[in-house]
Structures are given as C-alpha cells and as structure tokens.
C-alpha positions as CSV (number, residue, x, y, z in Angstrom):
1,X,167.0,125.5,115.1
2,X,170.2,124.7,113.1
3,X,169.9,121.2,111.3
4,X,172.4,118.9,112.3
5,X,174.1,116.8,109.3
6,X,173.4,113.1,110.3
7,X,176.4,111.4,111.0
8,X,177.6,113.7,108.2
9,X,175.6,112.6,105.8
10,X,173.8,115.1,103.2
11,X,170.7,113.8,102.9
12,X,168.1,115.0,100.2
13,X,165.6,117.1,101.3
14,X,161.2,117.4,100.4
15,X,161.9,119.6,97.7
16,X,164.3,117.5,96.0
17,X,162.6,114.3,95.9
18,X,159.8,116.1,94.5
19,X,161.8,117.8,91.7
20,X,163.0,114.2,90.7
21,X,159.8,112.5,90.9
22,X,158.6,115.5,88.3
23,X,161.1,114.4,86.1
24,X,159.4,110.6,86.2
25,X,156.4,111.2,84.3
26,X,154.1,113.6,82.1
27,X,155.4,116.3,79.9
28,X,158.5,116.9,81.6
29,X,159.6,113.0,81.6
30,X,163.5,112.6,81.1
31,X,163.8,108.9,81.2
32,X,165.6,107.8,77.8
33,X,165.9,103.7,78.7
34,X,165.2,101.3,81.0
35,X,166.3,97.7,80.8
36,X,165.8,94.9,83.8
37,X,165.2,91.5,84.4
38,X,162.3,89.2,85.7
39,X,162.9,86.0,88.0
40,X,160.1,82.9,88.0
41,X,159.7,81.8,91.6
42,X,163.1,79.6,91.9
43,X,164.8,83.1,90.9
44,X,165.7,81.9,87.5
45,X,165.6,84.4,84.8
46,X,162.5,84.6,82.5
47,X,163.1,87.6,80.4
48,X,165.7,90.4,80.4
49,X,164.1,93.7,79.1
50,X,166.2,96.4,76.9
51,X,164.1,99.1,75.9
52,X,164.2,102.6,74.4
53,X,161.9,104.3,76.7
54,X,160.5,106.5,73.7
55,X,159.6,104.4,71.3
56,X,157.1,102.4,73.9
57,X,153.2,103.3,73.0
58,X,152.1,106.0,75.1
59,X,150.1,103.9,77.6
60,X,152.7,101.6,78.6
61,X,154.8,104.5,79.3
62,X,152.2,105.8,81.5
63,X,152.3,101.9,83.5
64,X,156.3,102.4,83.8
65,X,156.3,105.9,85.0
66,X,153.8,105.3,88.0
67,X,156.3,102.2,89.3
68,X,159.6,104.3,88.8
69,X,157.6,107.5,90.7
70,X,156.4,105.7,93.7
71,X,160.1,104.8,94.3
72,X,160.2,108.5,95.5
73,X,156.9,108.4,97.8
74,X,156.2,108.3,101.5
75,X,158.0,109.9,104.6
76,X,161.6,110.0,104.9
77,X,163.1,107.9,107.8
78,X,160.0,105.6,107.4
79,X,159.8,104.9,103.5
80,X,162.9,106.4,102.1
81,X,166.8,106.6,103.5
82,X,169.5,108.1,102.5
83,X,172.7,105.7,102.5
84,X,176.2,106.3,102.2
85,X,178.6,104.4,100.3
86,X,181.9,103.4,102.9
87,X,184.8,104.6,101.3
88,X,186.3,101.1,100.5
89,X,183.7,100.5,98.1
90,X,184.4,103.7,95.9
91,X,187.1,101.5,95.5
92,X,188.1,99.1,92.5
93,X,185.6,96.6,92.5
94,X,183.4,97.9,95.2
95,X,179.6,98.8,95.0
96,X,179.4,102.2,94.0
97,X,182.5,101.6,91.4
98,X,179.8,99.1,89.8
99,X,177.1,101.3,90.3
100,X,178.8,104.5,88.7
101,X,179.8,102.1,85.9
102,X,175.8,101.5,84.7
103,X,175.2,104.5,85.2
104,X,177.9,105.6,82.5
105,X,176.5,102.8,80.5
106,X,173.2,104.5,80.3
107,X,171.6,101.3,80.3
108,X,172.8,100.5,76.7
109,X,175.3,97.2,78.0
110,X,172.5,94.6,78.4
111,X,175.0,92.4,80.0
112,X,175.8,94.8,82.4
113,X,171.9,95.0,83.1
114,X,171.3,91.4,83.5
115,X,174.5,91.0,85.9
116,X,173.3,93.8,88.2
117,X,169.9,92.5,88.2
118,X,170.7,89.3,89.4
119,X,172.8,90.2,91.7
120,X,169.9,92.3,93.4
121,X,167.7,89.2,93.2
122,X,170.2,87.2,94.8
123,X,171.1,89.4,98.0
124,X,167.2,89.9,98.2
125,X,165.7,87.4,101.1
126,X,162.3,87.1,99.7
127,X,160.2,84.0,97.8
128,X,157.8,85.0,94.8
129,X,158.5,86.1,91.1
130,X,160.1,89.6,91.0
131,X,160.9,92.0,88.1
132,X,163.6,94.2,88.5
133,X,162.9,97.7,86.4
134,X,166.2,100.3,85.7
135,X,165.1,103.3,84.3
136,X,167.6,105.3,82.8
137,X,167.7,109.7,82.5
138,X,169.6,113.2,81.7
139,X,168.2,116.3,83.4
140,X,169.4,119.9,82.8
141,X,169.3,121.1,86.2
142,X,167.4,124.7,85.4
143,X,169.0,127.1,87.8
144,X,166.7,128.8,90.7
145,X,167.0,132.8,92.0
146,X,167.4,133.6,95.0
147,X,164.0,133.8,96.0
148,X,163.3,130.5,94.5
149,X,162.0,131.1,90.7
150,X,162.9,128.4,88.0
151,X,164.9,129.2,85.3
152,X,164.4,126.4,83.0
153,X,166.1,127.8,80.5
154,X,169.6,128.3,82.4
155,X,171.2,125.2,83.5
156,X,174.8,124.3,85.0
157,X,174.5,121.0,85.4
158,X,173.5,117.9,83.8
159,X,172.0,115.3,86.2
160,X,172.5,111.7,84.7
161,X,170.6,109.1,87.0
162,X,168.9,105.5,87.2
163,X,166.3,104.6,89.2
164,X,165.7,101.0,90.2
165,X,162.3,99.4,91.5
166,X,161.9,96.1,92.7
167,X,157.9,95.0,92.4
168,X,156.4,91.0,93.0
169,X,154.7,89.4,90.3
170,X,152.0,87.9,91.4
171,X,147.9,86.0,89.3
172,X,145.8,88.6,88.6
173,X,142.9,87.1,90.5
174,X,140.8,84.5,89.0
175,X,137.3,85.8,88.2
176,X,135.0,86.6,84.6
177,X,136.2,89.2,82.7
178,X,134.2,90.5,79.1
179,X,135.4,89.6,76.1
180,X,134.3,92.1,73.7
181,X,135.8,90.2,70.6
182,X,133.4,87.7,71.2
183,X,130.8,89.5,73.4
184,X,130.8,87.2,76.3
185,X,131.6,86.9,79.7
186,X,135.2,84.6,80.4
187,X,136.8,83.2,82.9
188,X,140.1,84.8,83.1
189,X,143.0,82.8,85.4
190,X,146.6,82.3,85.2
191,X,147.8,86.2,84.4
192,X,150.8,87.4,86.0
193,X,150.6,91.4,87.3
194,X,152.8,93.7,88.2
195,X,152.6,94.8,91.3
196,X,153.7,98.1,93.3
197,X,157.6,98.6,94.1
198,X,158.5,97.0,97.4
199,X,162.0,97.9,97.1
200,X,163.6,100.5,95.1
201,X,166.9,103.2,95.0
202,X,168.1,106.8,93.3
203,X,171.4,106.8,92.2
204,X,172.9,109.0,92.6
205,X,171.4,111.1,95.0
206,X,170.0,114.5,94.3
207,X,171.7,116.9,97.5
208,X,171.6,120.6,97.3
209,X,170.1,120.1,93.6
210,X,173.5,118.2,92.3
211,X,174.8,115.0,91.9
212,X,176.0,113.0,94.7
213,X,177.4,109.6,93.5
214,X,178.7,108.9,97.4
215,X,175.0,108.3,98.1
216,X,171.7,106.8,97.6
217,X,168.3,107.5,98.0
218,X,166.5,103.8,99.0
219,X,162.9,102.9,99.3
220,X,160.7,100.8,101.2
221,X,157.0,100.3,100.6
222,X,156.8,99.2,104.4
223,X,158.8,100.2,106.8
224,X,159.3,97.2,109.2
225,X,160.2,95.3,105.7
226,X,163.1,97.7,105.0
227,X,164.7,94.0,103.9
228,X,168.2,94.8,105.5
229,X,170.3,92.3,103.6
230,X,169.3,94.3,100.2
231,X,171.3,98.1,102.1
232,X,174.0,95.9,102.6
233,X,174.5,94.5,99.2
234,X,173.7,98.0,97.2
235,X,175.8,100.3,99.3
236,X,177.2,98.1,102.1
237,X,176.4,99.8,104.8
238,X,174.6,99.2,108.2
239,X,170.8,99.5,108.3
240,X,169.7,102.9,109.3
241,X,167.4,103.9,111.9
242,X,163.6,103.5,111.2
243,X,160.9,105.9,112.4
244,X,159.8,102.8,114.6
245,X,163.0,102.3,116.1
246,X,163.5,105.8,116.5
247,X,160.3,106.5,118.7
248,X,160.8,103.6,120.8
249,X,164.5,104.5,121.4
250,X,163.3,108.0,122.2
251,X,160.4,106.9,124.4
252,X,163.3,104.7,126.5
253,X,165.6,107.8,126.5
254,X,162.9,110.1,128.1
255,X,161.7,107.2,130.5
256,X,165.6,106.7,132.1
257,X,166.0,110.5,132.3
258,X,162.6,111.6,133.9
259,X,163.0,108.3,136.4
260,X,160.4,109.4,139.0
261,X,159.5,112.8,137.1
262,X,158.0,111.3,134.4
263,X,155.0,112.2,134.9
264,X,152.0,113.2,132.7
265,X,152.3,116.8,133.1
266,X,156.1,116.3,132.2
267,X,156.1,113.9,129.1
268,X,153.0,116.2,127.7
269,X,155.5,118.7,127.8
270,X,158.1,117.1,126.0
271,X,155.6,115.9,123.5
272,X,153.9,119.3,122.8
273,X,157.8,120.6,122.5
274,X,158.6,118.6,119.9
275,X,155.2,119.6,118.3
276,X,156.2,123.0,118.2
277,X,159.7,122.8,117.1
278,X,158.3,120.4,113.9
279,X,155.7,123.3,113.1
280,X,158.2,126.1,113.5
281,X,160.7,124.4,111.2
282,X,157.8,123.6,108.7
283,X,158.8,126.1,106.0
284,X,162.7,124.5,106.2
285,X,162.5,121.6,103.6
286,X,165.5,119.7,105.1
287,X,165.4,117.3,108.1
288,X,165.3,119.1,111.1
289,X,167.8,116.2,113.2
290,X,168.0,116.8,117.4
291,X,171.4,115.8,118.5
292,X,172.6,115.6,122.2
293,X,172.3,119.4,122.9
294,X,168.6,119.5,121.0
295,X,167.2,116.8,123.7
296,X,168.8,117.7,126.5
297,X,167.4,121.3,126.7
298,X,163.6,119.8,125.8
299,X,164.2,117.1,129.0
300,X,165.1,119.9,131.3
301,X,162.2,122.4,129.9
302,X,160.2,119.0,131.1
303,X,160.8,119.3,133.9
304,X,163.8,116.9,134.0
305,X,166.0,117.2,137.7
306,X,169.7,118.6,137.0
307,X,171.2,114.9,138.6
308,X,168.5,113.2,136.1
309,X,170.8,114.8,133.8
310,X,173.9,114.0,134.9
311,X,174.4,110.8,132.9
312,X,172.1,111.9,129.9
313,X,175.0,112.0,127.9
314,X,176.2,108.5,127.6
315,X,172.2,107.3,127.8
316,X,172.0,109.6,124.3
317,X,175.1,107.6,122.6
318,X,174.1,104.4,124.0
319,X,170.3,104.9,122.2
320,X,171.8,106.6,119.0
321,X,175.7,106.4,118.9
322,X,178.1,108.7,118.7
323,X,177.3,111.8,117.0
324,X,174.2,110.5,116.3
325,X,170.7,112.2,116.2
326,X,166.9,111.4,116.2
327,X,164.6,112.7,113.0
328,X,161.7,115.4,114.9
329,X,159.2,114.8,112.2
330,X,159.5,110.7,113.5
331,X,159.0,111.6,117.5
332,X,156.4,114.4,116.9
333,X,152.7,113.1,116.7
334,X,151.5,116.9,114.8
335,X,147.9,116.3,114.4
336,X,147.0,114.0,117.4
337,X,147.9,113.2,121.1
338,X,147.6,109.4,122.3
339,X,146.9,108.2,125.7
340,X,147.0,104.4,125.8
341,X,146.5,102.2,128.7
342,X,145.5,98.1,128.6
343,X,141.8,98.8,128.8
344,X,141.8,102.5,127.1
345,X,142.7,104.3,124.5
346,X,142.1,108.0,124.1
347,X,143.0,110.2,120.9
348,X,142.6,114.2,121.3
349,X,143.7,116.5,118.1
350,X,147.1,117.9,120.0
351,X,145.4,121.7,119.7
352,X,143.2,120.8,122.5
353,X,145.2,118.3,124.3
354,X,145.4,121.1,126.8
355,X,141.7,119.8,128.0
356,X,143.2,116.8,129.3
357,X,144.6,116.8,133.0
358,X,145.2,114.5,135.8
359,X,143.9,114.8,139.4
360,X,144.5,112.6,142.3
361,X,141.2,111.7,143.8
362,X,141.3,109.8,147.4
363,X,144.7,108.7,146.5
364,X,144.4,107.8,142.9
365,X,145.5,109.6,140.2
366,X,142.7,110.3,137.0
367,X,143.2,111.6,134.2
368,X,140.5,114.2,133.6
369,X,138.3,115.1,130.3
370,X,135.4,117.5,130.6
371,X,132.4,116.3,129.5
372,X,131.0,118.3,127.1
373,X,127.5,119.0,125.1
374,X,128.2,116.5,122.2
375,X,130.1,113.8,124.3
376,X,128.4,110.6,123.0
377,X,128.4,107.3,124.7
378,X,128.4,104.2,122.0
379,X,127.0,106.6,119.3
380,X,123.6,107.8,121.6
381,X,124.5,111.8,122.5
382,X,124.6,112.5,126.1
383,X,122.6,115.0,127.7
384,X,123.4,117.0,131.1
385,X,121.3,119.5,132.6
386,X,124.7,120.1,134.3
387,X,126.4,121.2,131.0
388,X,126.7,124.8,129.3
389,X,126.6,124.4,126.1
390,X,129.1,125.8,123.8
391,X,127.0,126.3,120.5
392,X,123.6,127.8,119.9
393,X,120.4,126.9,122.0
394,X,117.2,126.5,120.8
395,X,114.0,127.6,122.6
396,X,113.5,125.1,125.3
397,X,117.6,125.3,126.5
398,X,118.8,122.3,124.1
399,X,122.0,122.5,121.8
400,X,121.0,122.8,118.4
401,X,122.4,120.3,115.7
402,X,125.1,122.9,114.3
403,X,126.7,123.6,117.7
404,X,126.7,120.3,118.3
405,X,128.1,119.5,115.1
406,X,130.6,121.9,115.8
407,X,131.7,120.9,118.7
408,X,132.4,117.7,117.6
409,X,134.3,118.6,115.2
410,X,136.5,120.9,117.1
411,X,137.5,118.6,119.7
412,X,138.1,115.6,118.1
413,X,138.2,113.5,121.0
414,X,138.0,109.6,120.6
415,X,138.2,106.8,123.8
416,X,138.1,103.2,123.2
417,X,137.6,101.2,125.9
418,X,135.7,103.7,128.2
C-alpha cells in the first residue's frame, strides 16, 4: 500500500534515524562541539559548558555519546515525532530563524548557547536540576547505489546538525562505596548524576538522506510525558498524535462504525488486517500511514454494513482531522492478541489467535479456547484422558516432557483471572 504523507509532512524514516545515531558514537563519531547549560532546582544557572568535543578524554566521550544517541531510540509515534515548523516562524525572529542561526554558529557563540538553553529550561514545566547538552556535527553524506551499497567515499552533501538532550540531575544514592586510595569502605552521599534524556530534538531533520531545516525530529523518553508546552516553544506547533491517543481514537472509530456488528468475529478481523498489512509493509522503512480510504476498505472487509458506512467519512475527520491519518505500526498488536474483560485477561501469540472462537451456549455467548495437553491451571499441568495429545507419548499413553514443552511454547496462551 502507498504511504500517505502525514498532513504533508516528510517524516524520517527507520533507516535514517539509524544512520544518524551511527554518526553519535564509535569510530565513525562526527560530533566536533557541544556546549549547554545546567539549572539548580530554582532553574538558576550553575555552569554553562563550552567544549571541543575532541579534546575530552576518551571515557567521557564515551558518557556524552550514549545521552546524545538515546535521543534517537524507541518507536516513532510513541518516543519520537517529527514536527514541522509553521511558516511564520521561518520568519525574522521566529523559532527555526533562531534555531538555523546555532546551528550556523556551530556551537562556537557561548552566548548564543546559554540564551537558547534557558530558554528551553524556561518553557519546560518540570521541578528538579536539569542539564541541557548541544552537541554539535558535519557529516559527508556518502552516496548509496541503487541497490543500496554505501559509497563512503562519494558524497554530495554535507549534513551540518545539533542534537539537543534534556536529562534530570538527580543524588547518586546514598550507600558505602570503596575507597581504594585509602583501602576502606565510605560512605558516599550528596553526588549529583546524570541521568538519561527525558526530552531531546534533531535539528534539522534527516528526510530522504538530506537536510530539512523546516523540521524536527523530537524525543520523549515516555510517551504520556511528551511535555507539550516544550513542542510548542521549539517549533510552535500543536502536539502531535501519540500511539496512545491514536489506538484509543481508532478503537472509538471502529466501535461507532460496526454499531451492532461489532462483534468478535468482526473486530478480530480488523485486527488481524492490520496485522497483515504491518508485516507486508515490513521491508518498506517509511511509515506506512492509513488515511480515510485505508480504513474504510479494512471496516467493510470486517464486515462493516454499507449504511454503517454512510457517515464514516466525517466520523474519520472528526477522530483525526482533515487529511489526517492513523500510524499502522501504533494500531497493529504483531506479536500478540488481547482479550480483556473486568475479571479476565487472555493473551494468545496472534499466529494462533485463530484457536479462539465464540459460541452461544443456552443463550450466552463464550468465547472458546481448546484445552490442550499442556494447559496448566496455577502452575500444576492438567491431565485429560479426554485430550489427544499433540507431541510424543510415552509407553503408558502420557505426553512426554518435550511435546509438552513444545506445545507450550507454540501456543503461547496466557489467562489471568480464569
């Protein structure tokens, strides 16, 4: 299936987060500078930091490259967002102006630092010490073939970047540490540590392996603390739409289409449609998006009634907006299928989710799991003269431990609450 441009928006795709996150660390490491600035707990400023990347002991190089690197780590639509800048602000005075203008200054204006930094650490809504790391970088873009080889010795373009990370300071924890000066045990208190990146960008962006100073690539370490307020001030734009946000949005959208076909049978069906659609697309490295069109046609190969349909279409903009589209790799549980209810909870591996059914028995509805040789009941196997078993027997008609094993490990079924 084609991939639909989100709102227009070229977003950076696996591959080129990865070749950027390359260029953070180890031999092929291109960061020249980094500067930033750290902030006590009332968010005055402690220290500004200026430093020629280089000419920092090997180790300590090491500690900087693992925070600058996990700025571009985790799924996107859930850890990482691409945002656009709004044309007003490529104008005089607006964000990206400022941005583009430290990035020019290849961190070697340690005003220009300190001014930015603050002004991250006063649009960000969160108590605690933070330290606020720029790291600074040239890379020759080495030219690919058409079938994908790297020539790194034939480049067009030179791909100037910063990367920002925002991490808490926090005490090391109190405890006795060994002093081998002295060759005794100490207590050790009061350290501050750096911790992890909660917040961190790319600018600019790395789309279709250039430069793209209208955008940038944002991290969050969690994704219900995307911390909102910080978008707006870097790019000023609206908060995109989380994985979270996305499946429960989705989940509505299916609910008010199906109505009264929403059955089991039916939402299965959607579910294992979007499974297969994620698999088929997994050799694609982009996003694969599913606009209006893309849902409609999985709703009505649901099993979705043709007047169900007939206001799908302003249901769609209502959830997403116009021209808007939902992420597949957020809607499409890959590995496992979930049935949840307020007493039970059942997980199946979604290659044999086709062993669960629903039958209505006297007038109630089940749903249905075979029991099989190795279902256990609060860890104690249960045996069945009733059941054939699916691995090897051993001489008086019992399952032997390595088709049991085996099953178990096939059908990686789990209930709570049963």
């Amino acid at each position: 299936m084609e991939n639909i441009r989100k709102k227009g928006i070229v977003v950076m795709d696996k591959k080129e987060i990865a070749e950027i996150r390359g260029i953070l660390g180890g031999r092929r490491c291109v960061i020249d500078k980094i500067g930033g600035c750290f902030a006590g707990e009332d968010g005055e400023i402690i220290l500004d930091l200026d430093e020629t990347f280089l000419a920092l002991p090997d180790e300590e190089q090491a500690k900087y490259c693992e925070l600058f690197r996990k700025v571009l780590s985790g799924k996107q639509g859930k850890n990482l967002f691409d945002l656009e800048f709004p044309l007003k602000e490529e104008e005089a005075g607006g964000r990206q102006t400022a941005m583009y203008a430290l990035l020019q200054s290849g961190l070697d204006d340690r005003q220009m630092i300190h001014d930015f930094c603050t002004g991250i650490l006063d649009k960000l809504d969160d108590a605690g010490r933070h330290l606020v790391l720029l790291a600074h970088g040239n890379y020759d873009i080495p030219k690919k073939t058409s079938d994908g080889l790297v020539m790194e010795d034939a480049s067009d373009y030179v791909y100037s970047f910063f990367v920002c990370c925002i991490c808490p300071v926090a005490e090391v924890k109190e405890g006795l540490c060994f002093d081998a000066l002295n060759q005794t045990f100490v207590n050790k208190a009061g350290d501050l540590g750096v911790q992890m990146p909660m917040l961190g960008f790319l600018f600019p962006a790395f789309t279709d392996r250039e430069p793209d100073i209208h955008s940038v690539l944002y991290y969050s370490r969690k994704e219900e603390e995307c911390h909102p307020e910080l978008m707006d001030g870097i790019v000023g734009s609206d908060m995109p739409i989380t994985e979270k946000a996305q499946k429960e949005l989705f989940s509505d959208l299916v609910e008010q289409t199906l109505g009264r076909d929403c059955t089991f049978e039916n939402v299965k069906t959607v579910s294992d449609n979007l499974v297969q659609m994620v698999k088929q697309d997994e050799d694609n490295p982009g996003t694969l998006e599913l606009g209006r069109t893309e849902v409609s046609r999985i709703l009505q190969e649901s099993g979705a009634a043709p007047e169900s349909m007939q206001n799908f279409a302003s249901k769609f903009e209502e959830a997403v907006g116009a021209g808007g589209s939902f992420t597949a790799e957020s809607l499409a549980r890959t590995s496992t299928m979930q049935i949840k209810a307020p007493s039970v909870s059942i997980t199946v591996k979604s290659e044999m989710a086709d062993m669960i059914t629903t039958r209505v028995i006297d007038g109630r509805e089940f749903i249905l799991i075979p029991l099989q040789p190795d279902t256990e009941l609060n860890g104690i196997r249960i045996l069945t003269d009733r059941l054939t078993p699916a691995g090897g027997q051993d001489d008086d008609g019992g399952q032997d431990d390595d088709g049991a094993e085996q099953n178990r490990e096939d059908a990686g079924l789990e209930t709570d609450g049963l």
